[in-house]
C-alpha positions as a LaTeX table, in Angstrom:
\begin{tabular}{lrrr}
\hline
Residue & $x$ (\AA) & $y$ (\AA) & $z$ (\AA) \\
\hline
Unk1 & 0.00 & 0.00 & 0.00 \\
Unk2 & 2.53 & 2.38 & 0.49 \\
Unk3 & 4.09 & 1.91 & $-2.60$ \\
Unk4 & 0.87 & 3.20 & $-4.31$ \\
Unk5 & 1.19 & 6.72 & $-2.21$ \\
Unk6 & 4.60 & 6.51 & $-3.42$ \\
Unk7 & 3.62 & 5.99 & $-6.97$ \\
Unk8 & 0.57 & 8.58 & $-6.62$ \\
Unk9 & 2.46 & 11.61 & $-5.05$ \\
Unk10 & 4.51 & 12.83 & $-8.13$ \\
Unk11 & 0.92 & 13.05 & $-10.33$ \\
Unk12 & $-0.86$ & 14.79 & $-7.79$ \\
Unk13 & 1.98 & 17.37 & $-7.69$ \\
Unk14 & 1.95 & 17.84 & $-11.17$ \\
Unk15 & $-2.15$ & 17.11 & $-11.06$ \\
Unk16 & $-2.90$ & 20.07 & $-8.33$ \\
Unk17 & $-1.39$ & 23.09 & $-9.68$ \\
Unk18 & $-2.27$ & 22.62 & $-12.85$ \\
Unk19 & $-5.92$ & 22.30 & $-11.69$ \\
Unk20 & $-5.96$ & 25.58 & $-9.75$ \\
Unk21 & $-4.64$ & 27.19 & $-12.82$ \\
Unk22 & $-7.16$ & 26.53 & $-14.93$ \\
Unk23 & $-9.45$ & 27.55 & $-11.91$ \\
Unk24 & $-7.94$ & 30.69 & $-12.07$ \\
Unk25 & $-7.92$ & 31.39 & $-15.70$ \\
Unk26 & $-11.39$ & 30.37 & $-15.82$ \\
Unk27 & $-12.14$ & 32.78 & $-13.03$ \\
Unk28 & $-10.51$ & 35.83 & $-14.64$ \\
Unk29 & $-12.85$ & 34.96 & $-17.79$ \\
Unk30 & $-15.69$ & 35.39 & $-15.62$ \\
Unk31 & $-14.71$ & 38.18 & $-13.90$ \\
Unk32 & $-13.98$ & 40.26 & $-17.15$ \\
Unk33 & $-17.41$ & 39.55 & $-18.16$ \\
Unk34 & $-18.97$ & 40.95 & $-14.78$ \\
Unk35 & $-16.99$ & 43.80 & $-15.25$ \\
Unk36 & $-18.65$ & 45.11 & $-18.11$ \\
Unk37 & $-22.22$ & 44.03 & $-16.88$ \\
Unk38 & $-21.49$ & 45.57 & $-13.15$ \\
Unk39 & $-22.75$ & 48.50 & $-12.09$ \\
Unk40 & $-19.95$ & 50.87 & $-12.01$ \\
Unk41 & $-19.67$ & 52.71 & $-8.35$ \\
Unk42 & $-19.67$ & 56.23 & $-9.48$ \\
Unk43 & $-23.13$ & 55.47 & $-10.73$ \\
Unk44 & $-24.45$ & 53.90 & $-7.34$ \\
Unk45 & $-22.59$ & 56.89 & $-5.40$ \\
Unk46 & $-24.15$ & 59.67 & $-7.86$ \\
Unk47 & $-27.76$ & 57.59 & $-7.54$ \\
Unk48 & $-27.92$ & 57.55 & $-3.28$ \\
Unk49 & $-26.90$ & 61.43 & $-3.81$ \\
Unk50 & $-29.64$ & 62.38 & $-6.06$ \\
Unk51 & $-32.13$ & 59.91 & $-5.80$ \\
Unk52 & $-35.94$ & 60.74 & $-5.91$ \\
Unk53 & $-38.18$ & 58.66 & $-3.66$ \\
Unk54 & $-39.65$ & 56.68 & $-6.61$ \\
Unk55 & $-36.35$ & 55.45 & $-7.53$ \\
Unk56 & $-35.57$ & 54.82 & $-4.47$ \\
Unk57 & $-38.83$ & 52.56 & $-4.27$ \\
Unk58 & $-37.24$ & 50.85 & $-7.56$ \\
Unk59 & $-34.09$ & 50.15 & $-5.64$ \\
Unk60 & $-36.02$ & 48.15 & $-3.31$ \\
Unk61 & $-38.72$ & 46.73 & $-5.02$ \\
Unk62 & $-36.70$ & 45.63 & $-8.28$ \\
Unk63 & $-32.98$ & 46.07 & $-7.50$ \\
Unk64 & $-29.96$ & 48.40 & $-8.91$ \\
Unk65 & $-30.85$ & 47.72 & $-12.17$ \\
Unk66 & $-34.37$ & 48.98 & $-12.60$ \\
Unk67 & $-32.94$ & 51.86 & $-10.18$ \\
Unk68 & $-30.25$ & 53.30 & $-12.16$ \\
Unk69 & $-32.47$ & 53.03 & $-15.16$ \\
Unk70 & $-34.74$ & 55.36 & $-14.01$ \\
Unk71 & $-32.68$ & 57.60 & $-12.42$ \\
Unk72 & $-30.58$ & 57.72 & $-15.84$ \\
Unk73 & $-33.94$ & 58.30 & $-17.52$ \\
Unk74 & $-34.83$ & 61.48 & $-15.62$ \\
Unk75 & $-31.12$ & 62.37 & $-16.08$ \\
Unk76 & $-31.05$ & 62.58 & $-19.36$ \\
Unk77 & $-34.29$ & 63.38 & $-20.08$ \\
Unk78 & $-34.00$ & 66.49 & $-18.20$ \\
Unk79 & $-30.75$ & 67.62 & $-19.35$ \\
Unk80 & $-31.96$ & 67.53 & $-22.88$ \\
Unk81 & $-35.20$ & 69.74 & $-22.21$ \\
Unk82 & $-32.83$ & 72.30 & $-20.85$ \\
Unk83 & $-30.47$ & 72.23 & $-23.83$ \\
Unk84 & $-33.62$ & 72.26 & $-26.20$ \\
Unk85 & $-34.22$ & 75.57 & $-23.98$ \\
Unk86 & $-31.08$ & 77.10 & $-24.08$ \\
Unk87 & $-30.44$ & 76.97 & $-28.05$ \\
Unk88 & $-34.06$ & 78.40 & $-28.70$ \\
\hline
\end{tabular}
């Protein structure tokens, strides 16, 4: 039997590090992709800042999503009635 640990040991020390490799490589794949489908934190710091009460009601009731998307709405909505304004 302990010839068979013997025999074993070498594979698992090639074995292991190679598995936690790929583990990592496949974690960095994932990562990159919830990167760019993340809410960045300049948004979530500029949304509990400015926030009206219904989008705060969004936060809660459908998450950061639904949220920002509203509060990005009346953004830009209302930043392009004033420049309509302004060039008239």
């Amino acid at each position: 039997m302990s010839e068979d640990l013997t025999t074993m040991a070498p594979w698992f020390v090639v074995f292991v590090p190679i598995v936690v490799m790929l583990f990592a490589l496949f974690m960095e794949r994932v990562e990159a992709r919830l990167r760019h489908v993340a809410v960045q934190e300049d948004d979530v710091e500029l949304f509990l800042e400015q926030a009206r009460p219904d989008e705060v009601r969004a936060l809660f009731g459908h998450g950061i999503g639904r949220a920002l998307e509203l509060f990005q709405l009346r953004r830009f909505g209302r930043g392009a009635k004033t420049r309509g304004r302004r060039s008239r």
